[in-house]
N, C-alpha and C positions, 0 to 999 in steps of 0.2 A: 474862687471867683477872680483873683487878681490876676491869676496864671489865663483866665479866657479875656479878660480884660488888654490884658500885654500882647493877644495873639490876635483879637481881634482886629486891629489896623492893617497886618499883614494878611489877615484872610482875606478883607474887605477887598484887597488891592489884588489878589488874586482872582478874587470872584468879580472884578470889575474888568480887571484885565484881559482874562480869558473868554469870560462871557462876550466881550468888545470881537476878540478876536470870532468866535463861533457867529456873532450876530452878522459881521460885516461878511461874511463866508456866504451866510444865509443873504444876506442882502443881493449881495453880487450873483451869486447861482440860483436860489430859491426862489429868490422874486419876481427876478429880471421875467421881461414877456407877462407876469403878472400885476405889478403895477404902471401905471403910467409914468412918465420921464417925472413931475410933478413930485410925486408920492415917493419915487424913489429918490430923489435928492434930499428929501426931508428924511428918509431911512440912515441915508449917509450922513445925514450932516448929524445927525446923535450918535451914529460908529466914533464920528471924528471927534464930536467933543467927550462921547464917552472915556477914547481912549484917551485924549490928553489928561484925563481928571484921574483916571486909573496911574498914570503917569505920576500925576502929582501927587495921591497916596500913598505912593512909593518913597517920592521924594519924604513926605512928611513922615511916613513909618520910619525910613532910612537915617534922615539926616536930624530931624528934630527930636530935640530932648523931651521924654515924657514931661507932661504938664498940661496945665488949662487949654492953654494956646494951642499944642497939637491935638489932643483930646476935640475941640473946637473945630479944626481945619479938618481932621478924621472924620468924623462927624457932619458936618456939611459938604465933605466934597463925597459920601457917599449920598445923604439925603438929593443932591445936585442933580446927581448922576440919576438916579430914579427920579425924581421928578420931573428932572429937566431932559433928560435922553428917554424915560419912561414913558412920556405924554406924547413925546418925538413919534417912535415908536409907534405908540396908539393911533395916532393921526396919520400917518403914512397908512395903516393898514384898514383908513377905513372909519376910524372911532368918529365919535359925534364931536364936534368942533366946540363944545363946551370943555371938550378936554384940553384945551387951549388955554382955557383959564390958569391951569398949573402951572405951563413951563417957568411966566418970568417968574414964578416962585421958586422952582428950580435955578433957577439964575438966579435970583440973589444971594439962594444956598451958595452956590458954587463962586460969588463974589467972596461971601463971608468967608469960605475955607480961604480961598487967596490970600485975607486981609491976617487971618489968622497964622495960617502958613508962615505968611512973613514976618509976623511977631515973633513964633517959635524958633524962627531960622536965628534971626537977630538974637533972640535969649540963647542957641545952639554954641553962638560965636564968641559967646562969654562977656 
């Protein structure tokens, strides 16, 4: 268990990462001509913050020392990313606008990994 525990943050960040990269492909070629300018900009703008969060998973898997505080930042900037690029996502393609209700929950997932992130970093630097 500990060994999937340790690997899990580096999956995360792969499966956010790459998935970022495949989705914004699809955005760009799959959709185009199928959504309106409207719909696709909200497509984009969860590629853009997916990818930075994928980013910062990295950071946290990479640079931050295991403990609460990364454990914490891992943690919410994956829930972020699904809620908050998730609902993105749904709504561009059409979903009922009560799926609206999620995102800023997604966001302040995605606050709380930052705040965490930089707990960890700070414990990282000794």
């Amino acid at each position: 268990m500990r060994q999937f525990a340790t690997a899990l943050p580096a999956l995360l960040t792969g499966l956010a990462g790459g998935s970022a990269v495949l989705l914004g492909a699809y955005g760009a070629h799959g959709l185009a001509g199928v959504l309106d300018a409207r719909h696709l900009e909200i497509w984009h703008v969860a590629v853009r913050f997916q990818f930075w969060h994928a980013l910062a998973l990295a950071v946290a898997t990479g640079l931050a020392r295991p403990g609460r505080a990364r454990t914490l930042a891992v943690a919410s900037f994956a829930l972020g990313i699904l809620m908050f690029c998730g609902s993105l996502y749904a709504l561009a393609l059409g979903a009922p606008s009560v799926i609206g209700l999620v995102t800023p929950f997604g966001g302040v997932a995605l606050v709380v990994g930052w705040a965490a992130l930089t707990v960890a970093l700070r414990r990282a630097e000794g």
